[in-house]
Structures are given as C-alpha cells and as structure tokens.
N, C-alpha and C positions, 0 to 999 in steps of 0.2 A: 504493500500500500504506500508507506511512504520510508525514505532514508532512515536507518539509525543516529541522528545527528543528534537527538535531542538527550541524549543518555549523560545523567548527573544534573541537570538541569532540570529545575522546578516552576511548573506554570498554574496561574491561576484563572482559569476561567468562569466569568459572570455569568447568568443566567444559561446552565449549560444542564439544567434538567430536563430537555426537550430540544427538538428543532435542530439549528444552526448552531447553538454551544452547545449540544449534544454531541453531534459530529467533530467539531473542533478540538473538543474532548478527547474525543476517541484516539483522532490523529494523534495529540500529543503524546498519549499511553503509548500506542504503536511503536514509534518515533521516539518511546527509552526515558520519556518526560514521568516526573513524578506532577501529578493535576490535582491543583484544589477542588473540585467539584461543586462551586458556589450557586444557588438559587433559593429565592424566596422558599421554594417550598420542600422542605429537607427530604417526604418520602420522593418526590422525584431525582432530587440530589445523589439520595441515596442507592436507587435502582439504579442509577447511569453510573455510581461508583461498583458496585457490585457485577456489573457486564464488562467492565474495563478487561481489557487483554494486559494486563502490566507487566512491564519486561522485570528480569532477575535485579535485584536490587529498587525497584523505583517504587513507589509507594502512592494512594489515591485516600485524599482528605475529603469525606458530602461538608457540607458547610452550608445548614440555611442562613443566607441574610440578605435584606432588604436594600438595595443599593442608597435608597434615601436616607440612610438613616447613618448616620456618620459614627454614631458609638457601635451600631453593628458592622459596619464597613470597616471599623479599626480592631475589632475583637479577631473579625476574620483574618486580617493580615497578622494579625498578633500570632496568632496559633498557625497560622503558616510556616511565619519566620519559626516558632518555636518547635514545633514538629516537624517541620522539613528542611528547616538551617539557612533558610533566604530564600527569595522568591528572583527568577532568572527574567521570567514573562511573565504579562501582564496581559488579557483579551477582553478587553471591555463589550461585551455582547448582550448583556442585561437589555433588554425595551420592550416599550411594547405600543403601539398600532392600530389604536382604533377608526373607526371611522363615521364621523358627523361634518355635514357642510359647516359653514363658518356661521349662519343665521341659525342654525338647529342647535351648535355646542354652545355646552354650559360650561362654566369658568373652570369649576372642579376637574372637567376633563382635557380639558389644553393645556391648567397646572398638573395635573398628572403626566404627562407625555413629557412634559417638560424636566419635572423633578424626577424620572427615571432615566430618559435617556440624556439627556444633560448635568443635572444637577448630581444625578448616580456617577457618572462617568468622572465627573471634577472629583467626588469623593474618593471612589477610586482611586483612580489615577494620581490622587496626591501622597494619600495614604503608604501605595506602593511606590513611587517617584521615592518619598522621603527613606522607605530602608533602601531601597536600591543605591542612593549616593551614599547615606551613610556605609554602605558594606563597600563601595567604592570598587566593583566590579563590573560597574555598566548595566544594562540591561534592555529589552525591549518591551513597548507597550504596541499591542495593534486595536485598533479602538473599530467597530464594524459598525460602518455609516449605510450609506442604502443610494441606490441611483434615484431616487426621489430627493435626495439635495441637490439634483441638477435637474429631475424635472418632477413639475408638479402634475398631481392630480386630484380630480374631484372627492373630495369628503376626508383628505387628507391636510389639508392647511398646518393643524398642528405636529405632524407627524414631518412632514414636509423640510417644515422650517427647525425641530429640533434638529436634523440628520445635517441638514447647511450648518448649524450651530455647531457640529459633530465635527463637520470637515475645517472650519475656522480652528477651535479648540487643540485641534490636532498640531494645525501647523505651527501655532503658538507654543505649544506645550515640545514641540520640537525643536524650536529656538530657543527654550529655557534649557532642556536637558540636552542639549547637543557637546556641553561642556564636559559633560561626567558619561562619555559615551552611551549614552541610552537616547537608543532610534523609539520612534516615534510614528506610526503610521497609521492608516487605516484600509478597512476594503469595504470597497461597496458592493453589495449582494443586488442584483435583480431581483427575480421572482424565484425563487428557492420551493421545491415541495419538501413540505412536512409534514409527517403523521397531522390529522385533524384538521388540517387548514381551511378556516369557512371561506375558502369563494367560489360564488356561480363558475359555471362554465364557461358564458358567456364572456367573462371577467377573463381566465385564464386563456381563450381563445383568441383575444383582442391583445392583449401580449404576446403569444407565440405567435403571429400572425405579425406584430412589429418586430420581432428580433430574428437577426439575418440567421444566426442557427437555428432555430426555428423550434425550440425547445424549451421548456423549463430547468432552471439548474436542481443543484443539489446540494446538500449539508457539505458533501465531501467535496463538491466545487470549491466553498470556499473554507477547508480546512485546509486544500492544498496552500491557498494564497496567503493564508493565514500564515503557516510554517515557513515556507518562505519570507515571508517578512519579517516573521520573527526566529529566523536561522542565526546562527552567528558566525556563518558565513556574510551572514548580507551586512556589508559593514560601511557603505554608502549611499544608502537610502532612507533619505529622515524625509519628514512633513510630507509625505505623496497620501494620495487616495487612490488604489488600484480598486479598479471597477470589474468585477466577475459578475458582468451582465448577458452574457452571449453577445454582444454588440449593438446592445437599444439604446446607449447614448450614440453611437457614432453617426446616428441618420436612420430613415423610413427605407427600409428594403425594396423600393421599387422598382417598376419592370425599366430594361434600359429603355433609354427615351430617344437612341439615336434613329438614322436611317438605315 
C-alpha cells in the first residue's frame, strides 16, 4: 500500500473515527507510524484503533476529544507526548459540512462550522507547533482543506468560506514554523466516498460528470497525498494546498471546440 518511511515516527490524526481520517489513519499504521487515533466520539476512535495493521514496534493511542475545546485538545497532546515520547505529524482532519443556504442558516450553525474546522484547527495546531519546537526536531502538520475554498457552492457558504480560512491559516502558520523546520501544508479533497454519505445521486452525478477522470475519489486518495507531505523526505515544500480532486478545479471537461 504505501512505503515503510514512517517507522519510529509518531502521528496524530483529528477526526479519524470514520471517513477520510479513517483512511489516513490507516496509511500511517501501514507506513510503521505509531497514530493517535483522535475523535469526538471515543467508540468510533476506538474501533479504527483496534483494525489498525501496526507494524512491530509502533503503537495506536483512541483518544476522544472535541477539537473546540482547548483543555481537551491539550490533554490529548499531553498523553501523546507522554505515551509515545513526541509527536512527528500532525493531520488536522476534524470538520464537518453541513448544508443551509445563507437566508435559511441560523447563527448557531455557521458558528459551529467555524469553531471546528477553524477555531479546532488553531487549537490544534498550536498545541502541537509548541512541543514540536520545544523537542527541536522539526516536524510536519498537513491541515485537509477541501476544493470548495476555490469554488463555491449552493447551501454551503459557511463551509465554503471556513476551508478559504483553512488554506490562508496554513500558509501563515508556514511562515511562522519555517524556522524550526516544521513544513506546513494542506490537501484538498474533492468528492471523496465514504461509508454513509447523504447525497442524492443527482448530486454525485453532476460532479462526476464535471471532473475530467470522471470519478469519485477515495479515503486512500488522499492518504496517499497526505504521507507524502508529511514524509520526511519532503523537505521543500511548506505553505502549498495540493488539491486530490480528479481535476474539477483545473476547468469544465468539454467537448473540443475546434474544427
């Protein structure tokens, strides 16, 4: 599946009880990582810790916590460091995506989008920023933004615009740790299938139908891009957003138009 690269090194990924940190998850276990296993909701934490393939030596932490919640976002990192001796990576994945036009939503739900996949992500990300410089061995964070911070769509406004907040955040937070070698990235996911995903057909059809491979991705799509950015081989690549969209930002797949 993927390279032995990650062996002795310890990652922690956010919301990785389902979905797209489920997969990313996995990869890093494959790949010789010892993975925190973070999510709000500890029995799914805990089932994606228990199916881990973990190589000889490396170890798998369930960890429920709430990314908004800063004394739980510090507990976690605490007992990382302390049970697994530093934290290497960082994959900020925690969010979530609901969907009301901007005359329908109420206040409670665009500060929700906001305080998880933003205000989580700074908690985060500081949290573990600060042992990383203090151990003084670098480290990477990849933060997963979404092709919806370059384009919008209906009943998404606040989802939209936290993911633009995601990709600014990043290249800032890139600039800050660029001194204590810790790269800084992100990836943006398309349309990704995941066990239970509510959308119409109609919905998924009108996507595959704009993206020139003509497909929907997968968790393991972007576990690949993930590892890669967070290799420590990759050791000139700070502030980017790789997009693992099948190519729906690049343009509408239309027929050619010559003669």
């Amino acid at each position: 599946m993927v390279s032995e690269n990650n062996q002795g090194r310890v990652a922690i990924v956010t919301g990785a009880g389902h979905g797209i940190g489920k997969g990313i998850a996995e990869a890093f276990a494959a790949s010789g990582a010892s993975v925190v296993v973070a999510d709000r909701d500890i029995t799914r934490a805990e089932a994606v810790a228990d199916a881990l393939d973990v190589r000889d030596g490396a170890a798998v932490l369930p960890v429920e916590v709430d990314v908004r919640s800063h004394t739980l976002v510090e507990a976690m990192v605490e007992r990382a460091v302390a049970e697994l001796g530093g934290i290497d990576v960082l994959v900020n994945n925690a969010g979530v995506y609901p969907n009301n036009p901007v005359v329908e939503m109420h206040e409670d739900e665009w500060d929700a989008v906001f305080d998880t996949n933003v205000k989580g992500m700074f908690l985060v990300s500081r949290a573990v920023a600060r042992r990383m410089i203090d151990r003084g061995q670098g480290g990477r964070i990849v933060n997963i933004s979404s092709g919806a911070a370059e384009s919008g769509r209906v009943g998404a406004a606040h989802y939209c615009a936290s993911k633009a907040a995601v990709n600014m955040f990043t290249r800032v937070l890139a600039l800050e740790l660029a001194p204590h070698d810790i790269m800084v990235n992100a990836v943006g996911p398309g349309l990704i299938e995941v066990p239970g995903w509510d959308l119409n057909q109609e919905y998924i059809d009108a996507i595959v139908n704009a993206n020139p491979l003509r497909r929907v991705g997968t968790p393991e799509d972007i576990a690949h891009a993930v590892l890669y950015l967070a290799s420590p081989q990759t050791t000139y690549t700070t502030g980017t957003v790789l997009y693992v969209d099948g190519g729906s930002l690049a343009g509408r797949p239309l027929p050619y138009s010559g003669q």
